[in-house]
N, C-alpha and C positions, 0 to 999 in steps of 0.2 A: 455495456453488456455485463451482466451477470455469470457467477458459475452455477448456469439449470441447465436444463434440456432447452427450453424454448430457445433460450439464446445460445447457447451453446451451436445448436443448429443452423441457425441464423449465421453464427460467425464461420461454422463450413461450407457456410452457401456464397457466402461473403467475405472469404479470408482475403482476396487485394487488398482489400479498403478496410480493414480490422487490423491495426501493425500492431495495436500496445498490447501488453499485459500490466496489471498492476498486481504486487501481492504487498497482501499488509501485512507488516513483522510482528506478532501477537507473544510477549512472555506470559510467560505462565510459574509462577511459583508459589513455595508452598513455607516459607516464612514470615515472618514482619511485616517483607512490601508485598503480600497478595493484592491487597486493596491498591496498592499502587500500580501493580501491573497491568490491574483488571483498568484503572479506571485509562491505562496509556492503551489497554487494545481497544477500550470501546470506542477512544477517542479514532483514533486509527480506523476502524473500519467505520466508522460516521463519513471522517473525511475521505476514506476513499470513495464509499459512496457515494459523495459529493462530487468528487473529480469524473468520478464514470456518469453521474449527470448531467454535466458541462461538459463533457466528449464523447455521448452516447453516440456511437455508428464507428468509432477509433479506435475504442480500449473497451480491453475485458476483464472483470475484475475477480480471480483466480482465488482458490479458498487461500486462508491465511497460511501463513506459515509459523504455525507454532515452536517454540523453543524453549529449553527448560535449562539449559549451560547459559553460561558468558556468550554471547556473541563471538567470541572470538574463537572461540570452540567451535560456532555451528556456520562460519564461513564455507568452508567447504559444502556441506550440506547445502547452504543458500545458493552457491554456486551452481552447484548440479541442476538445482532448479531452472535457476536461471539460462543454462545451456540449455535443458531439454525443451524451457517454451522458446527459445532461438530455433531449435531444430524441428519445433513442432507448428512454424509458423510464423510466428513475429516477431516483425524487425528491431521492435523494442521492447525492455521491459524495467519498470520502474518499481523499485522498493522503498516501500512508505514504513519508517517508525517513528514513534516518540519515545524510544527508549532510548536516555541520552546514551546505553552502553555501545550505542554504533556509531556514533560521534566518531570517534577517534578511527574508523574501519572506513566511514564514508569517501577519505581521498584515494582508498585504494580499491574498493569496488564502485564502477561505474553505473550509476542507474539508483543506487542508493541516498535516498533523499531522507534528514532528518526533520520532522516537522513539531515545535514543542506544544505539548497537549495542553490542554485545560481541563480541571473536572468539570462534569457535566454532570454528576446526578444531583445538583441540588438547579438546577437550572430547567426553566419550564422551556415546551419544543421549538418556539421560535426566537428563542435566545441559543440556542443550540445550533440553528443554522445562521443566526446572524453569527457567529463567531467562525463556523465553517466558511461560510463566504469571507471571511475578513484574512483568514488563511489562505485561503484559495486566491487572492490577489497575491500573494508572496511566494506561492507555490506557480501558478501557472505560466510565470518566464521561464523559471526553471525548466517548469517541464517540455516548453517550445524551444530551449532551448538545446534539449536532450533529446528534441526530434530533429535538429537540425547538423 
């Protein structure tokens, strides 16, 4: 499920059976690596929309979480987040980046999964999901095993 209305509604009609949230970790800046941040969130939100299509009726997939510091600066912040979709429902929540600056933060927030990007804009659409699917075999133990 998506962050809309339709679904959105669907996931209050059906919150038992909806436990995940996923949010993708989007940098955003405005020196040198624009073009490199740009190309880690689009990779990012491809593949979460990938994962939320291989566990549609589980996971809902929550606007991004944009950030403009170091990661290490906007833990707290991701935190809060991440309490409030605890508190507003489910059981889980899983945060997706390729920005390797959470590398080093992933052993100590739980839920935090680094996934390494590829560019995609020189890449026609169905090379773009053959590479998400070849992710998605290396991400989805992980993620069973982060429901278990």
């Amino acid at each position: 499920m998506n962050w809309n209305a339709k679904d959105i509604e669907m996931f209050l009609k059906e919150k038992e059976y909806i436990d995940t949230a996923i949010i993708s970790l989007m940098p955003v800046t405005f020196d040198t690596n624009m073009k490199r941040a740009a190309e880690q969130g689009e990779f990012i939100n491809l593949f979460s929309m990938h994962v939320e299509k291989q566990f549609k009726g589980r996971v809902v997939v929550l606007p991004s979480f944009t950030y403009v510091n170091m990661p290490e600066d906007e833990v707290e912040r991701l935190e809060s987040w991440i309490e409030k979709a605890l508190n507003g429902g489910f059981s889980h929540v899983f945060c997706l980046t390729s920005d390797n600056h959470w590398q080093a933060i992933t052993e100590k927030l739980e839920g935090l999964y680094f996934i390494p990007s590829v560019p995609l804009e020189h890449l026609e659409e169905q090379y773009k999901h053959s590479v998400m699917e070849e992710q998605l075999k290396t991400f989805i133990p992980k993620l069973i095993k982060g429901w278990q």
